[in-house]
Structures are given as structure tokens and as C-alpha cells.
C-alpha positions as CSV (number, residue, x, y, z in Angstrom):
1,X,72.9,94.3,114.5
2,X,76.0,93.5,117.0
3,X,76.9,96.0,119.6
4,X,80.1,98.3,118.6
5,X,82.6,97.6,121.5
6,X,82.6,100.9,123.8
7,X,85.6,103.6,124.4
8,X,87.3,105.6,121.8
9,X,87.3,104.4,118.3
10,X,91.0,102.7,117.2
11,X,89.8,103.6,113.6
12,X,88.2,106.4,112.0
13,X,86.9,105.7,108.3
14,X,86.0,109.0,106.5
15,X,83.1,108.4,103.9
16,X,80.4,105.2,103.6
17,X,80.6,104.9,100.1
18,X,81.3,101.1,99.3
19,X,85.1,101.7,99.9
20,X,84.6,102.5,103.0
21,X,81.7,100.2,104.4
22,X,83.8,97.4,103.2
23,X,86.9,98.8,105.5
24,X,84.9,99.4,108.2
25,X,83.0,96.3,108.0
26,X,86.4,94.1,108.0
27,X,87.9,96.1,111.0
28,X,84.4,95.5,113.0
29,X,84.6,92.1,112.5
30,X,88.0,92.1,113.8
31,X,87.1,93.1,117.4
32,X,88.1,96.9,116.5
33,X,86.6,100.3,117.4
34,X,85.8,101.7,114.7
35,X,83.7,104.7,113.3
36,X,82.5,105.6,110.0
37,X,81.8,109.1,109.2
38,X,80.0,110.2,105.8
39,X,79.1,114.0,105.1
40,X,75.7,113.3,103.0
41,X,72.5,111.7,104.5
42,X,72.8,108.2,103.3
43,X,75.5,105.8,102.4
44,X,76.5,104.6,98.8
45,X,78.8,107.8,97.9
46,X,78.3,107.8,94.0
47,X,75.9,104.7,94.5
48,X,72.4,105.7,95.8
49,X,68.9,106.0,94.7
50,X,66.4,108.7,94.6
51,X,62.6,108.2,95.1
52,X,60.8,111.2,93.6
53,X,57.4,111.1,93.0
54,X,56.7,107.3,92.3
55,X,60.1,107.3,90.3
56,X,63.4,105.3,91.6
57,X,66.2,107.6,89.9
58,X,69.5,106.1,90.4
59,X,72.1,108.6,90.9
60,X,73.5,108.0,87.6
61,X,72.8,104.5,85.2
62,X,74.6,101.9,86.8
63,X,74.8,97.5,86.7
64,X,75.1,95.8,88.7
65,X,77.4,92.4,87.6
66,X,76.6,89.3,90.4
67,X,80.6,87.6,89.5
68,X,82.5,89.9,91.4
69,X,84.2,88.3,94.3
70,X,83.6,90.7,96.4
71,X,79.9,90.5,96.0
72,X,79.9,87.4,96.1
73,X,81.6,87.2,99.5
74,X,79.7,90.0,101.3
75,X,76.3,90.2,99.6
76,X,73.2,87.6,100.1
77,X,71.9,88.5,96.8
78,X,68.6,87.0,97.2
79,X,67.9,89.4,99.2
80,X,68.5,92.6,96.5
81,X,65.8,90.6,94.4
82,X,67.8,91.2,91.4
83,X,66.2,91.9,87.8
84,X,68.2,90.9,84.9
85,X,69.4,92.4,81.6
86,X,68.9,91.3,78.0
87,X,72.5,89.0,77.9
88,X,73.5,91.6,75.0
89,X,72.7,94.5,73.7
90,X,70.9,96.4,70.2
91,X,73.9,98.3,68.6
92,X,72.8,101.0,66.0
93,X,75.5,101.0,63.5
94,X,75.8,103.0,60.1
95,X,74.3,100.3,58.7
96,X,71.0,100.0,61.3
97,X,70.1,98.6,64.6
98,X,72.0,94.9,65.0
99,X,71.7,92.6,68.0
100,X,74.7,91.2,69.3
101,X,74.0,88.5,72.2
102,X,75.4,85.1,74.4
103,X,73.9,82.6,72.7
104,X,74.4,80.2,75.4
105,X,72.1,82.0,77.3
106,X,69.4,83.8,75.0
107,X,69.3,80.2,72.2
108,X,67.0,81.8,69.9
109,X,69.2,84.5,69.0
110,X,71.8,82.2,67.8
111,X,71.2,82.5,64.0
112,X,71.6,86.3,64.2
113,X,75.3,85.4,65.2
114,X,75.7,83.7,61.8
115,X,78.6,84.8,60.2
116,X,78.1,87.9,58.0
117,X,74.3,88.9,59.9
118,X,76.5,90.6,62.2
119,X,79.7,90.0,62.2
120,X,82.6,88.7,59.8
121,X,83.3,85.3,60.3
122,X,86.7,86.2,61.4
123,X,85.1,88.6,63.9
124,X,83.2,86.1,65.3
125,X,86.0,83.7,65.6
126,X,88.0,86.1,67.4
127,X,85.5,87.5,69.8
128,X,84.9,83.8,70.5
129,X,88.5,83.0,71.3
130,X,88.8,86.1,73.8
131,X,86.2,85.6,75.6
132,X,86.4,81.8,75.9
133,X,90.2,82.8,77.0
134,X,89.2,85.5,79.6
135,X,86.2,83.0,80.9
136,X,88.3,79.9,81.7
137,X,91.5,81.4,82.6
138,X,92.2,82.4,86.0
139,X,92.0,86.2,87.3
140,X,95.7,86.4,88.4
141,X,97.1,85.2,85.0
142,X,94.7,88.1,83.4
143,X,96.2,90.6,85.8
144,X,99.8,89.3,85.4
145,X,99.8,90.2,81.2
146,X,101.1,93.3,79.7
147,X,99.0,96.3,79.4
148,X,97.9,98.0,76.7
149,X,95.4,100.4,75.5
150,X,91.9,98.1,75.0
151,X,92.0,99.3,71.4
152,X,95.4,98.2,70.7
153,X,94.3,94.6,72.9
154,X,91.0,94.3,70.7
155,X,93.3,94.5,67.2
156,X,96.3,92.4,68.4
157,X,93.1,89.7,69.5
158,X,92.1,89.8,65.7
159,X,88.4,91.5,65.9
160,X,88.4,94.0,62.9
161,X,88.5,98.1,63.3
162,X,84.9,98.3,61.6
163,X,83.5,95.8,64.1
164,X,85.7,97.7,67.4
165,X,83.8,100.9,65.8
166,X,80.2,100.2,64.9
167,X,79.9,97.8,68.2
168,X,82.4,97.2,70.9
169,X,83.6,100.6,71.2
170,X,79.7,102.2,71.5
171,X,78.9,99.1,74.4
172,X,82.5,99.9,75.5
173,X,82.5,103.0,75.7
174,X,79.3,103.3,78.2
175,X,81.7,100.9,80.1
176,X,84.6,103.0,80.5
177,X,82.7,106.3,80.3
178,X,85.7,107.3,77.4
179,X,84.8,106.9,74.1
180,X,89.0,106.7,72.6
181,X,89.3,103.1,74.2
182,X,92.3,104.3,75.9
183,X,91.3,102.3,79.0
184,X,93.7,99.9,80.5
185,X,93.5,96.4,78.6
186,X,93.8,94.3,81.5
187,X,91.1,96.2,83.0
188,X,89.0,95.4,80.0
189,X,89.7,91.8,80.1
190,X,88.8,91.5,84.2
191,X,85.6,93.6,82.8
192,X,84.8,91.1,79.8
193,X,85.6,88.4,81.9
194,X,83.1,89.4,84.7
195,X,80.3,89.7,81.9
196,X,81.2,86.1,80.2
197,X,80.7,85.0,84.1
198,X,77.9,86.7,85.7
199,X,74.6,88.8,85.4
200,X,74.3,92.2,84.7
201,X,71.0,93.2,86.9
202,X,69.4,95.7,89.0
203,X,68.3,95.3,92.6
204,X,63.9,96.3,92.9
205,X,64.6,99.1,95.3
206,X,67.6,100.5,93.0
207,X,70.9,100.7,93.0
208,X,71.5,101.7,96.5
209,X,69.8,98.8,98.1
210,X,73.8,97.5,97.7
211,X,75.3,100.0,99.8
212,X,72.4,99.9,101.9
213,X,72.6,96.0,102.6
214,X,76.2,96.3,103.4
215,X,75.3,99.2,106.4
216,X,73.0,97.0,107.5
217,X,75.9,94.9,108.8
218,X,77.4,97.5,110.6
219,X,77.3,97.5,114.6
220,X,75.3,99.7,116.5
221,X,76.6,103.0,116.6
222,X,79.4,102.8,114.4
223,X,77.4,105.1,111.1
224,X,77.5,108.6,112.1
225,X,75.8,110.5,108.8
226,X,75.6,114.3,108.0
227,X,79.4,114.0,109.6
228,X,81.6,115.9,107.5
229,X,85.2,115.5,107.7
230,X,87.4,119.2,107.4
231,X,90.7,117.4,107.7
232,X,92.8,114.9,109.0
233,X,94.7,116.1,111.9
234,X,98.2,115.0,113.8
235,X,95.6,113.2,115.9
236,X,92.6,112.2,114.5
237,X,90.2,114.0,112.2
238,X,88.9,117.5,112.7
239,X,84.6,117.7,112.4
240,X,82.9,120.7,110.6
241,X,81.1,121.3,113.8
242,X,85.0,121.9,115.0
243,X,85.6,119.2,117.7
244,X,87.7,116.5,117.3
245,X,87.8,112.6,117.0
246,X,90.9,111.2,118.1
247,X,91.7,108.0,116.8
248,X,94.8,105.8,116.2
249,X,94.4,105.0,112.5
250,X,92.2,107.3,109.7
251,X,91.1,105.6,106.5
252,X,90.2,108.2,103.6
253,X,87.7,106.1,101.6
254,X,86.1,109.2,100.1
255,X,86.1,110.4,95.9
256,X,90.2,110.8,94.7
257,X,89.7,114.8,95.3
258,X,88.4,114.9,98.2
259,X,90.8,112.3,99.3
260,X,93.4,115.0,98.3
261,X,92.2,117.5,99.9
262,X,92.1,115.6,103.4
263,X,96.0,113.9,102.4
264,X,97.8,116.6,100.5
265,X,100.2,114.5,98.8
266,X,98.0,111.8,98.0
267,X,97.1,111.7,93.8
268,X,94.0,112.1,92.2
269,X,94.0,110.5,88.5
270,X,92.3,112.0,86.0
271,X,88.2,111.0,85.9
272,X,85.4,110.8,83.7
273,X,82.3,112.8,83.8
274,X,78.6,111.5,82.6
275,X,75.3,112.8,82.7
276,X,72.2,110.5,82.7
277,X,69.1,112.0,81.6
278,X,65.3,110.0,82.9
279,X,62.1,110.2,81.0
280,X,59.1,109.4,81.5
281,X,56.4,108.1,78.2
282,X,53.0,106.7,78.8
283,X,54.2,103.8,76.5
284,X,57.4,101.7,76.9
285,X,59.4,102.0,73.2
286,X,61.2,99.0,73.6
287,X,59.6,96.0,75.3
288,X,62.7,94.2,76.7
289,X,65.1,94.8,79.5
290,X,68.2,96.0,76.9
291,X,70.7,98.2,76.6
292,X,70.8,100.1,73.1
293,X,74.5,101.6,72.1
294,X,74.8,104.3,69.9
295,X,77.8,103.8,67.5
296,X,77.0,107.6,66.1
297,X,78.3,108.7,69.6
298,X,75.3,110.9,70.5
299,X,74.5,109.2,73.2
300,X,76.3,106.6,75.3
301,X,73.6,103.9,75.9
302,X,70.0,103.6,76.8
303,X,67.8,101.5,78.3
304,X,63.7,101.6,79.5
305,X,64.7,100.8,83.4
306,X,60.8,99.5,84.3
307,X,60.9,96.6,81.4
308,X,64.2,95.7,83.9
309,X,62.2,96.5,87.4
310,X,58.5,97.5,86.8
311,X,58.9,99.3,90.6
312,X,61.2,101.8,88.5
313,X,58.1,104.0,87.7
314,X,54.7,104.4,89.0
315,X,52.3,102.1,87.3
316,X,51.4,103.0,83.6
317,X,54.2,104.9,82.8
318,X,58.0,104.4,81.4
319,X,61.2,105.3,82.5
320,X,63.7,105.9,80.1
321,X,67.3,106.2,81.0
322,X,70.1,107.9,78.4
323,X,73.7,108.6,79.5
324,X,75.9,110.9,77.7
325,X,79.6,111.3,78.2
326,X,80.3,115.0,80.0
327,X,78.5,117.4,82.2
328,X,75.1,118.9,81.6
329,X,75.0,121.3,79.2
330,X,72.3,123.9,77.3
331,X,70.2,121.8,75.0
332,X,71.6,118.6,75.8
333,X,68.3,117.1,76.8
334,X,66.8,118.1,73.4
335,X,69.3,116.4,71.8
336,X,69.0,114.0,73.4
337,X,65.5,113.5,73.0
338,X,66.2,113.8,69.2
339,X,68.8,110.9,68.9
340,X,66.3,108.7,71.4
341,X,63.4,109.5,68.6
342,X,65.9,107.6,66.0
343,X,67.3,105.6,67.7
344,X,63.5,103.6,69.5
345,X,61.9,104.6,66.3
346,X,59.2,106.7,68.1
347,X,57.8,110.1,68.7
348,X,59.5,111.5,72.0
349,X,57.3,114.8,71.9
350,X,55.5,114.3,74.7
351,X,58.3,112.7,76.9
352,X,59.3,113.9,79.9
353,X,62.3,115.1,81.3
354,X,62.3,113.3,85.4
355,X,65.4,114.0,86.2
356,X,69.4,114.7,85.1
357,X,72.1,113.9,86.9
358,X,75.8,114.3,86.4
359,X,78.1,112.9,88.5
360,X,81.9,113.9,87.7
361,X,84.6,111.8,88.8
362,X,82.2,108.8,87.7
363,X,85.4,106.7,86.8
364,X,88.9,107.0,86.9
365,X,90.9,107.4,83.8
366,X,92.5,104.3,83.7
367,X,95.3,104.8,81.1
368,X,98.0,101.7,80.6
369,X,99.9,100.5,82.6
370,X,97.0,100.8,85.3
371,X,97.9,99.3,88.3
372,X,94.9,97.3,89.8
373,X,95.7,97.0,93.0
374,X,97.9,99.2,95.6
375,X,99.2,99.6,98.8
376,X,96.7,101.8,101.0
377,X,99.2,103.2,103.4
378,X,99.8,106.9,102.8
379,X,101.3,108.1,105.9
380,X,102.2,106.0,109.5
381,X,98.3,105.6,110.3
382,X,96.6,107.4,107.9
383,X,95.6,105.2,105.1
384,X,93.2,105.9,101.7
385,X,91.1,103.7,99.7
386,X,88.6,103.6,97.0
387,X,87.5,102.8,93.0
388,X,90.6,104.8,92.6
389,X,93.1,103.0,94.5
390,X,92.3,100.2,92.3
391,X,89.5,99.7,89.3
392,X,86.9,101.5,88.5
393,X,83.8,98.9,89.7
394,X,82.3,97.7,92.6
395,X,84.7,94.9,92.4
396,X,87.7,97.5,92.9
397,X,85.8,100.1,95.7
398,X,85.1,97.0,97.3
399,X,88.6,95.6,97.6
400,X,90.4,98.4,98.0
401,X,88.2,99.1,101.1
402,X,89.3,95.3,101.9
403,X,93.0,96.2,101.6
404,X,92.8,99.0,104.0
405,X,91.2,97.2,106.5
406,X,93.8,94.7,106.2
407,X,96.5,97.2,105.8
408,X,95.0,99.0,109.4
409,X,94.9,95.6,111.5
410,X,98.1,94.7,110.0
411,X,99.5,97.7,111.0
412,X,97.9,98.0,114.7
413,X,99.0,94.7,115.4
414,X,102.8,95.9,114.9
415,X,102.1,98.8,117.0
């Protein structure tokens, strides 16, 4: 690791979630003093990864999509030894369990894309013609078109309200973590885009290794964990322990509400909320890495995480993860455990519950028009970032955290 230049830091970054490690990462390289303060034990902010008793438990099902620029620019992903998804999914419909997936990349499921085994001809023809569209033309001209509910953008593109319902909206809808497909359409198209162009995988040591490879980047001395921040102050910020940091410049690249509390002023959109409930089951009930939807709405999507990464669960045994839109509640994992029995075609009796974890403020609510990008700067050196700030994905956390530094070194210069 490089050295952190000595002396007071120029910046202080509050919270090393992926935000800000990317900020703080940028302004490093740059020659600056900086340091990054989180409040928990380990980096990732809503990205980390549990190990309790022989079972990796991500805090919450996540992807992770290898096309985003920004992981493209700042991870070696060789090093994450990445396992790969099914390129599609198993959509139960009113009509039973249908496989929708890339041809050009899983050939022998080709003839189930024949029109009427699936899908309408039309349907087809339509879905072919967006994606070809958001795969060839370039990001900015995506980002540039008007904005629109993605319902409203799936109709006007031609794909047919029983397709949108039995298929897109269940895959979507574990997407967005919303289940109205009221999320921003040019956010959709960047999203469909991203998985017409890359690989949706998991890293072997879970989802935090990401976080965790990007703090392995940081100079010496420049982490401080179990920091937490009270509030940003005149001068710097104030510490729970009640001393001071001074610093020239603050970045607040923590969650939207907590980035409220610290900047009264600044807004905090509207989130989403999901739970995602692990099981364990001596045998796996689906013997591929794929995501199952659910178009009843019971549950959002599931998956068995070891036929993705074996390391997932101790040897022998299956991991089984199910996320359902909202917080924990009474009977919910029984439910649950109901629908899963349907919906693998199994007995689930003698499942058993690892682990649940809801995380709120998953996702922002990204409602048209959504802006996808903006300005950092809150107040003359006090700056905040985050999945918020721009999309919800890595993709945005990560450039937002980008813009800030660049805001920050932009604005020191001036100074």
C-alpha cells in the first residue's frame, strides 16, 4: 500500500461504502490528505458479507454486473474470481415456469425462444429491437432521451401488457426493488443495456470482496473504522468520542438519511426496503446457477447461491436465497417457505432458516424524470455523494463518489 502524505487531512470523507472509497481513492491519488471515516467495522456500507458458521450471507441478494465503467476502470476482476449466472432467468407465470434466455450466449435454449413457446412473435420482435437498440447505441444518447415511467417505455417499445406482467415486471421488479414499474425509463435502459453487455456474477468470497478490493488501494493510514461521524461542523467534523477533525473539505458519502442528518438541507428521496431470507437444504432444488421470478408477486426472486459459488455453504449443504419486497414481518419466513415449495417443486419442511436480513433504503425511488447524475457540492466545502446522488447501482455509488472527488480537487485548486 502507498504511504498517506503526513499533516492534517485536506479532506475528510464520512462513510467507506463504495461512494466513498471511490472519492477517497481519486483524491489520494491526487497527492491529497485525505481520511476516510466509517462508523461500522468493515467497509462496503450496504455491500458486505457475513461468514457465520460455514455460510457466506451477503448482507442482502446482490449481482454483481462486470460492464459497468466504473468497474471496469477500478477493479482487476480476475482477482474477485467471479462465478457467473444462468444468462436468463425461469419465470413462473399463470401459465407455469417458462425460461426466458440470450441465445447468443446459452445456444441450446434457442428453440424455447420460438415464437409462441414463450413469447408472441411480436413480443419477441420487440424485445429484440430494444435491446439491440440499448446494446449498440452509446450511453450518452440513452441518457439524453425523455423519461418516462419503465412501464409506459416497455408499451410505447411494442412488448405486450401480458408479457410486461407474467415476465419483465417479476425479473424487473427484483431489479428495482418496486413492483409498479414506476422506475425511471432511462434508468431501465442503462440497466438493460448493462445486462445485454456484461455478466451478472458473484465474486467466491461474496459480495464484499468488491468493496474490500477497492480499500485495499487505500494508503496507509487513511481507513479509520468504528469512526462515527456526529456532525459536520463549521470546521471539520465532530467524532462520537467528541474531539474534532479539522479539515478543509467534508465529503458525506454515507445512506441519503444519514447524509441528512449530517447536511440538514440536503434531500433524501424516497427508498425501497427488501428482506432476503437464506436457507439451508441438504439437497440443491435447482441444479443451475438461475434466478427464478415469481410473476404471483410472493416473492421477488430466488436463486440456490452454492450452484453460483459452491464456497457459499459448507460442503453438502444448499443455500437458498429468497428476497421479498418490505421489511421483515411475522410469518414471512413461512410464507415464504410455502411459495419456495411451489415454486422448486420440492418439500421445504426440513429447510432451514440461516439468516434474514432487511436492509431499508436498499434503493432509491427513482421516479421520472430521474436525474442520473448531479452536482455534489452542497455547501462551500462540504460536498455529498452516493447511489442516491445518482443511480441506484454500483455503477452510480461509484461515480458519484468520482464526481465528488473531482468536485473537491476542483474546488481546492480555486481556493
Amino acid at each position: 500500500m502507498m504511504t498517506r502524505p503526513s499533516g492534517e487531512p485536506d479532506t475528510v470523507v464520512v462513510g467507506a461504502g463504495l461512494a466513498g472509497l471511490a472519492c477517497a481513492l481519486d483524491l489520494c491519488d491526487a497527492g491529497r490528505r485525505v481520511v476516510l471515516l466509517e462508523a461500522s467495522d468493515g467497509v462496503g456500507g450496504r455491500m458486505r458479507t457475513d461468514r457465520r458458521d460455514g455460510f457466506l450471507l451477503d448482507r442482502g441478494f446482490q449481482v454483481f454486473n462486470t460492464s459497468y465503467p466504473q468497474v471496469k476502470r477500478r477493479l482487476d476482476l480476475r482477482s474477485l474470481r467471479l462465478r457467473p449466472f444462468t444468462p436468463g432467468v425461469v419465470a413462473h407465470t399463470s401459465n407455469g415456469p417458462v425460461r426466458l434466455a440470450d441465445p447468443t450466449r446459452r445456444p441450446k435454449d434457442a428453440a424455447a425462444l420460438l415464437p409462441g413457446r414463450v413469447l408472441p412473435a411480436r413480443d419477441l420482435a420487440a424485445l429484440g429491437a430494444l435491446t439491440a437498440r440499448d446494446t449498440l447505441l452509446p450511453a450518452g444518447a440513452l441518457k439524453r432521451g425523455a423519461d418516462r415511467s419503465t412501464a409506459e417505455t416497455l408499451s410505447r417499445a411494442g412488448v405486450s401488457a401480458r408479457t410486461v406482467n407474467e415476465i419483465l415486471r417479476p425479473f424487473l421488479s427484483g431489479v428495482f426493488l418496486e413492483d409498479e414499474l414506476e422506475t425511471s425509463g432511462r434508468f431501465f435502459h442503462l440497466v438493460w443495456r448493462s445486462m445485454a453487455r456484461g455478466t451478472l456474477c458473484l465474486p467466491t468470497d461474496g459480495i464484499g470482496a468488491v468493496p474490500a478490493r477497492l480499500a485495499r488501494d487505500l494508503p496507509d493510514g487513511v481507513l479509520r473504522l468504528e469512526t462515527p461521524v456526529t456532525a459536520v461542523t463549521p470546521t471539520g467534523v465532530l467524532l462520537a468520542h467528541g474531539g474534532e477533525l479539522p479539515a478543509t473539505s467534508v465529503v458525506v458519502a454515507t445512506d441519503a438519511v444519514t447524509a441528512a442528518r449530517l447536511l440538514p438541507g440536503s434531500a433524501a428521496p424516497d427508498s425501497r426496503t427488501v428482506t432476503t431470507y437464506y436457507h439451508a437444504a441438504e439437497r440443491s432444488p435447482l441444479a443451475e446457477p438461475t434466478l427464478v421470478v415469481d410473476s404471483s408477486g410472493a416473492v421477488l426472486n430466488t436463486c440456490v447461491l452454492t450452484e453460483v459459488v459452491p464456497a457459499y455453504a459448507p460442503s453438502g449443504t444448499a443455500l437458498i436465497s429468497t428476497s421479498v419486497l418490505g421489511p421483515d414481518r411475522p410469518e414471512a419466513g413461512r410464507a415464504v417457505l410455502r411459495r419456495l415449495a411451489e415454486l422448486y417443486g420440492t418439500d421445504t419442511g426440513e429447510w432451514r432458516q440461516v439468516a434474514a436480513y432487511t436492509v431499508e433504503g436498499a434503493l432509491p425511488a427513482m421516479r421520472p424524470p430521474w436525474p442520473l447524475s448531479r452536482t455534489t457540492r452542497f455547501a462551500p466545502g462540504r460536498y455529498v455523494c452516493g447511489d442516491h446522488r445518482a443511480t441506484g447501482s454500483v455503477q452510480g455509488a461509484l461515480a458519484s463518489g468520482t464526481r465528488a472527488a473531482r468536485e473537491v480537487l476542483s474546488d481546492l485548486t480555486r481556493a
